[in-house]
Biopython code that builds the backbone (N, CA, C, O; Angstrom):
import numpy as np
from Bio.PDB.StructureBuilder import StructureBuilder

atoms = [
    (1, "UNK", "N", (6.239, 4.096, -5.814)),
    (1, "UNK", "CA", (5.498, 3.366, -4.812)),
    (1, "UNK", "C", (4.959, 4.393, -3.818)),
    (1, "UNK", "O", (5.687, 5.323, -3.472)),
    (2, "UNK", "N", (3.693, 4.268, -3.334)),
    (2, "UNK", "CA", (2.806, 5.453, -2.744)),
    (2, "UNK", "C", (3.619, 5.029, -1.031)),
    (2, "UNK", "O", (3.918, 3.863, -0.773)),
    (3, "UNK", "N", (3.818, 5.948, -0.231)),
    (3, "UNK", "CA", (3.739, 6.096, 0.906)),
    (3, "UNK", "C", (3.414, 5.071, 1.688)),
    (3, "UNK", "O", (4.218, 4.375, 2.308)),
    (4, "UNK", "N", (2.103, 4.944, 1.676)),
    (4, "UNK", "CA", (1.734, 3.342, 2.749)),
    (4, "UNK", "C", (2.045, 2.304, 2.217)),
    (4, "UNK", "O", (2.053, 1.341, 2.983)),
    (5, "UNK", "N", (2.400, 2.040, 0.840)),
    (5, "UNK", "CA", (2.982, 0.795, 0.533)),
    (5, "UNK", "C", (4.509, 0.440, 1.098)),
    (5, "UNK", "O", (4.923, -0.609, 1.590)),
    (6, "UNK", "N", (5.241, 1.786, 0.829)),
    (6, "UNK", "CA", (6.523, 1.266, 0.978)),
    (6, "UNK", "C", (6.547, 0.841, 2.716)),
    (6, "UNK", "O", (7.313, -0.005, 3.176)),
    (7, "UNK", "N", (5.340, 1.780, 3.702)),
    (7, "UNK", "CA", (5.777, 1.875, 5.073)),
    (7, "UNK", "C", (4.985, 0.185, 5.160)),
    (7, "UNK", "O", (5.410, -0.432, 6.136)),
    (8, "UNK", "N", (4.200, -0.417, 4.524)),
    (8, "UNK", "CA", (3.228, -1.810, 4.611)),
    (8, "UNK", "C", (4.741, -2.539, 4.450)),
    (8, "UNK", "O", (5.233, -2.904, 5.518)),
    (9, "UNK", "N", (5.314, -2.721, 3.569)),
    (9, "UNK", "CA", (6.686, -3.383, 3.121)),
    (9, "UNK", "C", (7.727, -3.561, 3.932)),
    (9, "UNK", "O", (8.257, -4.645, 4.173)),
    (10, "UNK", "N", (8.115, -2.245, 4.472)),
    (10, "UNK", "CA", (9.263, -2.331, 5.248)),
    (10, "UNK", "C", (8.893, -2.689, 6.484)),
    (10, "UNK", "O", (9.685, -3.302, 7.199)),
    (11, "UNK", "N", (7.690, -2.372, 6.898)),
    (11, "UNK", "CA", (6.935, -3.511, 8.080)),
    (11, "UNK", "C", (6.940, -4.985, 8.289)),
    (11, "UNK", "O", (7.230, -5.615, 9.306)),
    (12, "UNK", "N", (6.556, -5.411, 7.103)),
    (12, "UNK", "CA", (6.258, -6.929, 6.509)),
    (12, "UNK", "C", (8.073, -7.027, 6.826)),
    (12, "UNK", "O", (8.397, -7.704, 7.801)),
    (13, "UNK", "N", (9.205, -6.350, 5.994)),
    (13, "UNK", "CA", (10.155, -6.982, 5.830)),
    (13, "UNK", "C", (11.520, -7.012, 6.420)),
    (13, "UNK", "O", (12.598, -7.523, 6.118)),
    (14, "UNK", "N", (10.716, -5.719, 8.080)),
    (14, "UNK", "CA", (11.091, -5.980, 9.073)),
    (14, "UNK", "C", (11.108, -7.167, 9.808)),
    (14, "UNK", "O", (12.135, -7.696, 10.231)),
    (15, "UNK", "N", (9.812, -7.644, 9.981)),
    (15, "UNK", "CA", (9.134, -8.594, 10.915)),
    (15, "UNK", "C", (9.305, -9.671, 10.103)),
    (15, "UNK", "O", (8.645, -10.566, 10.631)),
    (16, "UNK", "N", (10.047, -10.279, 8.674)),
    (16, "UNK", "CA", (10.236, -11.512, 8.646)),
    (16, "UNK", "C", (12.046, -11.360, 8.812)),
    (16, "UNK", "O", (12.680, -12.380, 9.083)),
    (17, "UNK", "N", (12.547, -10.444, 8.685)),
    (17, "UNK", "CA", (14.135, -10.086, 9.012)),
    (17, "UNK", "C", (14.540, -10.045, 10.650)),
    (17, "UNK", "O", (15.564, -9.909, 11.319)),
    (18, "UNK", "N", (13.198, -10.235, 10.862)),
    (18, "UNK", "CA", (13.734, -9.744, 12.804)),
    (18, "UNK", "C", (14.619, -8.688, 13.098)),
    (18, "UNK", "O", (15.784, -8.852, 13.460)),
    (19, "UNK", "N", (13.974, -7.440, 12.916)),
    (19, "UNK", "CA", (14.300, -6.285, 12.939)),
    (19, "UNK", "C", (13.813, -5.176, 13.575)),
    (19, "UNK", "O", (13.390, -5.973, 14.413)),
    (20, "UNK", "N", (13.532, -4.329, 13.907)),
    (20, "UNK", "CA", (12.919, -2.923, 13.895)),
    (20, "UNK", "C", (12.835, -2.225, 12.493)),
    (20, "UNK", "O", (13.720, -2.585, 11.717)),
    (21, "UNK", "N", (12.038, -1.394, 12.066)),
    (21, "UNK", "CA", (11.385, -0.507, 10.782)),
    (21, "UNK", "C", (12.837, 0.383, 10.965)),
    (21, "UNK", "O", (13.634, 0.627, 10.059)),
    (22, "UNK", "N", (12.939, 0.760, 12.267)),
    (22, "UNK", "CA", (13.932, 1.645, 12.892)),
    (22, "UNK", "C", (15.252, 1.524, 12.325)),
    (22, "UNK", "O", (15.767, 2.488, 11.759)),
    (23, "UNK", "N", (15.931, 0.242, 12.448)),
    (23, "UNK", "CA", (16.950, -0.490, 12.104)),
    (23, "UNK", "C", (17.311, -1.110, 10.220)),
    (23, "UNK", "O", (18.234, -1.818, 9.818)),
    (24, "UNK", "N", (16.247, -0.527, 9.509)),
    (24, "UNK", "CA", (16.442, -0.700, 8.348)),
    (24, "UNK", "C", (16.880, 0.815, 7.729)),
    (24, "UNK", "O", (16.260, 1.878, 7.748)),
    (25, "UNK", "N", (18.092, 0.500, 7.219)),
    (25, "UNK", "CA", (18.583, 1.462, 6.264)),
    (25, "UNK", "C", (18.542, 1.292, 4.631)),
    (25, "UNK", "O", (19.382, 0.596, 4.062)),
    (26, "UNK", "N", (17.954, 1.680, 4.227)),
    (26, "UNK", "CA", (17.415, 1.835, 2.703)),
    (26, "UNK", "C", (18.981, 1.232, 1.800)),
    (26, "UNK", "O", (19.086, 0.398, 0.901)),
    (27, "UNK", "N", (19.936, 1.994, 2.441)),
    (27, "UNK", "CA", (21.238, 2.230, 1.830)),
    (27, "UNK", "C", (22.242, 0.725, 2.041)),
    (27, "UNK", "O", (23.142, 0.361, 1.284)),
    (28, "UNK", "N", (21.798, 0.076, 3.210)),
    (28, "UNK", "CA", (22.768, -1.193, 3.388)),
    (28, "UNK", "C", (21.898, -2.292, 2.249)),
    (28, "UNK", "O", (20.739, -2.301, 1.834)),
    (29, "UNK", "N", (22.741, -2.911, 2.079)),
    (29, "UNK", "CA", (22.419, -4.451, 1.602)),
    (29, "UNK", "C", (22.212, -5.536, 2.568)),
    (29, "UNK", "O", (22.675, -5.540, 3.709)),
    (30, "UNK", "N", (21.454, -6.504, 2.018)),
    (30, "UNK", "CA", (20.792, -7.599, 2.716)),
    (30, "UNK", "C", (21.934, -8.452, 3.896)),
    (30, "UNK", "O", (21.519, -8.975, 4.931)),
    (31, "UNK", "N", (23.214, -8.446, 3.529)),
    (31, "UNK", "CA", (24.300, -9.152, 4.179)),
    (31, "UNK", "C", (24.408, -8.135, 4.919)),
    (31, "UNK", "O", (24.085, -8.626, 6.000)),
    (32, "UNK", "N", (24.603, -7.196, 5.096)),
    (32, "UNK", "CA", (24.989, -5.745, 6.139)),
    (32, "UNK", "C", (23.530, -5.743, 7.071)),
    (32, "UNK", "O", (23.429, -5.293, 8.212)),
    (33, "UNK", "N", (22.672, -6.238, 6.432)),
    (33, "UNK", "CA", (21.791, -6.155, 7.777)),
    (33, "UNK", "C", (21.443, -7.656, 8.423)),
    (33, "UNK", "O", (20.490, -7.987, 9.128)),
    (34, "UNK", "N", (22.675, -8.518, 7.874)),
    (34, "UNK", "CA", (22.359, -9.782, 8.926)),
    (34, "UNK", "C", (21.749, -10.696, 7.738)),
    (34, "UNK", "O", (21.705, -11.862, 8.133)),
    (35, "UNK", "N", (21.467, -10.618, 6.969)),
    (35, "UNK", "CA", (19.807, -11.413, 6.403)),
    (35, "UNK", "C", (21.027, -12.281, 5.883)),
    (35, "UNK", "O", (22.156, -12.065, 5.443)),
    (36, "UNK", "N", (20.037, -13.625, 6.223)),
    (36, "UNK", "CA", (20.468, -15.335, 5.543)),
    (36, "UNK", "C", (19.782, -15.534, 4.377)),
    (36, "UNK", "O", (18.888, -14.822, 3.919)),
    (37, "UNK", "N", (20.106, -16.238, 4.057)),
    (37, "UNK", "CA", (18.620, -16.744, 2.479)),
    (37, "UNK", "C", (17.186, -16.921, 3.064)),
    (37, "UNK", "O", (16.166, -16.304, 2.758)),
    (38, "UNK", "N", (17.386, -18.097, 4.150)),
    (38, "UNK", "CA", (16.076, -17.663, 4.492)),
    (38, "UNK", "C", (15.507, -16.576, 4.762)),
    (38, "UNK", "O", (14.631, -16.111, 4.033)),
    (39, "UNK", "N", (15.818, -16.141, 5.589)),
    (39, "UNK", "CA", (15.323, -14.451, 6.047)),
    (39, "UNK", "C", (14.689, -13.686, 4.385)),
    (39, "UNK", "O", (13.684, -12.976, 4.352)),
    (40, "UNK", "N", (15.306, -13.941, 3.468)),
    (40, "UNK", "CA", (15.713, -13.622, 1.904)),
    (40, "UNK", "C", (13.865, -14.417, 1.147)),
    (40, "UNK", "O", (12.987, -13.815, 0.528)),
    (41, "UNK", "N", (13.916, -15.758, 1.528)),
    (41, "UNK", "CA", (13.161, -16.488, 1.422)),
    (41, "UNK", "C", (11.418, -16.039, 2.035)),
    (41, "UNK", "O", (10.434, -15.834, 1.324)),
    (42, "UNK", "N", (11.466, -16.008, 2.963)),
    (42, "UNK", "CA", (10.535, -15.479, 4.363)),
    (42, "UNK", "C", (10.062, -14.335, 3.645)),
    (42, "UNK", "O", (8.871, -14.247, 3.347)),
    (43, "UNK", "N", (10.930, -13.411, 3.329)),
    (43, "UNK", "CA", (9.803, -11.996, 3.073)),
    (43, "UNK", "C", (9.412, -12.057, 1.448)),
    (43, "UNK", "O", (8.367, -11.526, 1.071)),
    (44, "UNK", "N", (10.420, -12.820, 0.380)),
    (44, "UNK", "CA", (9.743, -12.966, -1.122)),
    (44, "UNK", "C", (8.372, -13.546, -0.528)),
    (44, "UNK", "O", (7.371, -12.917, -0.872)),
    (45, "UNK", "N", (8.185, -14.592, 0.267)),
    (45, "UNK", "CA", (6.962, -15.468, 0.173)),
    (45, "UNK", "C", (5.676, -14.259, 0.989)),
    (45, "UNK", "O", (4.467, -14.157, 0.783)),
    (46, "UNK", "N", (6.400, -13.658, 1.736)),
    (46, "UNK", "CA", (5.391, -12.389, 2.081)),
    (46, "UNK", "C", (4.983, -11.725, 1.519)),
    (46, "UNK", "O", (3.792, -11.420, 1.590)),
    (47, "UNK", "N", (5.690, -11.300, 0.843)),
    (47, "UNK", "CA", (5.520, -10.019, -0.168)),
    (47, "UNK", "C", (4.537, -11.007, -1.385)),
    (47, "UNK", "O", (3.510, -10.460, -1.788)),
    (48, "UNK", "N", (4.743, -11.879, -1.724)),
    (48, "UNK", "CA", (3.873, -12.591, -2.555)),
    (48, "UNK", "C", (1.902, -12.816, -1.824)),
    (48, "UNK", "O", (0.747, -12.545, -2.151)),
    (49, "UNK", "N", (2.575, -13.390, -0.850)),
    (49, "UNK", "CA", (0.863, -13.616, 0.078)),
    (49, "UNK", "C", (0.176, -12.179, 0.131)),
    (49, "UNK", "O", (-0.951, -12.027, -0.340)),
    (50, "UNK", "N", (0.932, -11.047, 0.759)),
    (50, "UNK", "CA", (0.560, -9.538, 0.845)),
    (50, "UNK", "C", (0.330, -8.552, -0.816)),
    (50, "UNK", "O", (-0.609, -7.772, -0.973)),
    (51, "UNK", "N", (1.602, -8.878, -2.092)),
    (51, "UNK", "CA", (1.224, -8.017, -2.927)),
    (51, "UNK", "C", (0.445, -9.182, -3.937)),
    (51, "UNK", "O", (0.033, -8.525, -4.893)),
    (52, "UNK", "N", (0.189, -10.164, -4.071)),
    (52, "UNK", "CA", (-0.105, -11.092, -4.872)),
    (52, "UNK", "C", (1.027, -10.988, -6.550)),
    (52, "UNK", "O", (0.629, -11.186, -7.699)),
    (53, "UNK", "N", (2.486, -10.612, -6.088)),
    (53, "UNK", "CA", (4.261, -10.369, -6.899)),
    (53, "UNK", "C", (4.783, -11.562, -6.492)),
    (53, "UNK", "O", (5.422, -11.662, -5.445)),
    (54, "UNK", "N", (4.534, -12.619, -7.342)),
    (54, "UNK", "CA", (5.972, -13.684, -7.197)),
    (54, "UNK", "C", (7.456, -13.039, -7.492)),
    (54, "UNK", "O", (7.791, -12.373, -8.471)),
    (55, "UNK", "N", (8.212, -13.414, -6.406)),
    (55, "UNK", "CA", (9.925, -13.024, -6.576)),
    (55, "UNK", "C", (10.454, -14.010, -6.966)),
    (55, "UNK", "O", (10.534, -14.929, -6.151)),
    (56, "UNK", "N", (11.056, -14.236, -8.424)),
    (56, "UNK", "CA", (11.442, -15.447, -8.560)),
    (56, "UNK", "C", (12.938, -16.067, -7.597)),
    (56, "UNK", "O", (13.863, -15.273, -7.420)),
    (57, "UNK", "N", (13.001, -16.967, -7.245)),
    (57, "UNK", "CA", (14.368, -17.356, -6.816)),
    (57, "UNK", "C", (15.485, -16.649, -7.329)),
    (57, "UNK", "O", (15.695, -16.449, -8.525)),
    (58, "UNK", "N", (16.194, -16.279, -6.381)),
    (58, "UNK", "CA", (17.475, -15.387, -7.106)),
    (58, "UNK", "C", (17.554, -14.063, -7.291)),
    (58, "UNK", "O", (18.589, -13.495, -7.638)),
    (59, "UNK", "N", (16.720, -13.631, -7.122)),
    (59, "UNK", "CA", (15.542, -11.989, -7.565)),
    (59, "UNK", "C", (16.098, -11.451, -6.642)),
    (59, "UNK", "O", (16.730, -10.523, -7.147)),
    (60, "UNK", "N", (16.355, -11.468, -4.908)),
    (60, "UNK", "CA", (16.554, -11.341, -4.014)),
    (60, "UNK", "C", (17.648, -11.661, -3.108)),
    (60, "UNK", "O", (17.531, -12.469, -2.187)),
    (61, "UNK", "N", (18.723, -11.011, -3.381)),
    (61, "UNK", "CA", (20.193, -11.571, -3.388)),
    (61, "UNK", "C", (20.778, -10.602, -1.870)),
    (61, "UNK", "O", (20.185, -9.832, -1.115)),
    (62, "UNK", "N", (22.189, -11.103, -1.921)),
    (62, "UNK", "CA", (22.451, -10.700, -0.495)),
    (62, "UNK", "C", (23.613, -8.976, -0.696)),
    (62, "UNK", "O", (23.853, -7.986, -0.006)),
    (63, "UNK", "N", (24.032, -9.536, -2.131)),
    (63, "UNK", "CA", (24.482, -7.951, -1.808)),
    (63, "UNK", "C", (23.555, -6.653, -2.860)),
    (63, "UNK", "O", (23.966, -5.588, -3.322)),
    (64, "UNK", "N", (22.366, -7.234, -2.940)),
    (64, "UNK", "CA", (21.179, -5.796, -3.122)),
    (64, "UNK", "C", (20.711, -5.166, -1.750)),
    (64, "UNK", "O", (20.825, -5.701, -0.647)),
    (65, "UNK", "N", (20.140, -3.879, -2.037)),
    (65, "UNK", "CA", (20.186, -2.666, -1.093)),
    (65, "UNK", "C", (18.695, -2.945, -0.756)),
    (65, "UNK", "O", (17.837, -3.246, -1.586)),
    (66, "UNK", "N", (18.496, -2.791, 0.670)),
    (66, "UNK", "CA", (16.673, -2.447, 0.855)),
    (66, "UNK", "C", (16.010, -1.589, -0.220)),
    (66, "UNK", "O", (14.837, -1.788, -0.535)),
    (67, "UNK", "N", (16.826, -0.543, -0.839)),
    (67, "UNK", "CA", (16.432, 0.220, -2.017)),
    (67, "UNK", "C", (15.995, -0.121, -3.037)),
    (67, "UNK", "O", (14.909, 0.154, -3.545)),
    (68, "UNK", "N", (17.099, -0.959, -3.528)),
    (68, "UNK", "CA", (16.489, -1.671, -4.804)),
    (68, "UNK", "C", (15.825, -2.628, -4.697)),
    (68, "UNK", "O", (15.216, -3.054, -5.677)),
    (69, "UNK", "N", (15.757, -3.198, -3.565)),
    (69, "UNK", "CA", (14.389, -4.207, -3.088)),
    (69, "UNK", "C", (12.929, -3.795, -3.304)),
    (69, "UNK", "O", (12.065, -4.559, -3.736)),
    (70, "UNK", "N", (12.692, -2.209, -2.883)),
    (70, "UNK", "CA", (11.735, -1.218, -3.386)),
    (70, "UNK", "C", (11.526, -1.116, -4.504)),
    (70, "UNK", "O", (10.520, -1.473, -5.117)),
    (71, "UNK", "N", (12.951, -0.355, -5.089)),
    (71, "UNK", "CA", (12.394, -0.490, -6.768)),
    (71, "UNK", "C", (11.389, -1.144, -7.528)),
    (71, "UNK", "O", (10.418, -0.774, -8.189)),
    (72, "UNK", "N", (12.163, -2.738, -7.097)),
    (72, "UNK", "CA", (12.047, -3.722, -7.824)),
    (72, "UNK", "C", (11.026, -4.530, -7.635)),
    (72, "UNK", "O", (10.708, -5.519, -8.295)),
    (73, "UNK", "N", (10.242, -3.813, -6.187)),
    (73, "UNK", "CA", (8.738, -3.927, -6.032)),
    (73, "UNK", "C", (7.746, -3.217, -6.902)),
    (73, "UNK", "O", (6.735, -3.466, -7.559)),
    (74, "UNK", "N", (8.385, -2.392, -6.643)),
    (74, "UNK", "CA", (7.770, -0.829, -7.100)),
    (74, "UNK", "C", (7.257, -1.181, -8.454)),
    (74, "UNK", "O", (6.090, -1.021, -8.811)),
    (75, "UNK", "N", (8.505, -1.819, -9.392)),
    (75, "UNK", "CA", (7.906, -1.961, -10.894)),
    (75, "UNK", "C", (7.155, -3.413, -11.241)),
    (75, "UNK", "O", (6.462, -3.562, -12.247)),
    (76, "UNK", "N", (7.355, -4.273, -10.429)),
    (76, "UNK", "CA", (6.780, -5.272, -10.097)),
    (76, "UNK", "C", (5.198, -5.257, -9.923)),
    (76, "UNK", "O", (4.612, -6.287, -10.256)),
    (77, "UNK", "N", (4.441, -4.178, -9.429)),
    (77, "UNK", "CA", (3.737, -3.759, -8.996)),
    (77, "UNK", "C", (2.601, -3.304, -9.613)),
    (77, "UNK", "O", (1.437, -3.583, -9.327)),
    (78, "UNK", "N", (3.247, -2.175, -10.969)),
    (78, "UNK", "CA", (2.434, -1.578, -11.423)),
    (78, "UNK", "C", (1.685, -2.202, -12.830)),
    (78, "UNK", "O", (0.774, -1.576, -13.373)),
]
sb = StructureBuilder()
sb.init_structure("model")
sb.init_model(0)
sb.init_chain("A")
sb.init_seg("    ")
for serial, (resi, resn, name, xyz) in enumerate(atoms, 1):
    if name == "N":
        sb.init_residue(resn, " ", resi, " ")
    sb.init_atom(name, np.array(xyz, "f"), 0.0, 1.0, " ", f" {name:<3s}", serial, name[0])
structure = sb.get_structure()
């Protein structure tokens, strides 16, 4: 994933997490940074409106890492 995508992403998935860019660690999982389903919910449907990538339900779980959230954009993507 190129540079401005991942920084477009973690923007987007700051601001539906109610967060700072600052406050995201690549390395925690979704429960370590607070996130509910919705919150979980909120940025699949973003990331869908922004990359035109449906996340199917479930895709997006609470003990995956902001990392593999990337990944799994990443290949989603190409």
């Amino acid at each position: 994933m190129d540079t401005a995508t991942t920084t477009r992403f973690l923007e987007l998935f700051a601001e539906k997490a109610e967060l700072t860019v600052d406050e995201l660690d690549p390395g925690l999982t979704f429960d370590e940074l607070g996130l509910d389903s919705l919150h979980l919910m909120e940025v699949a449907l973003a990331v869908q409106k922004e990359y035109g990538v449906a996340i199917p339900e479930g895709d997006l779980h609470h003990e995956q890492t902001l990392r593999e959230a990337l990944d799994y954009l990443d290949a989603r993507t190409r």
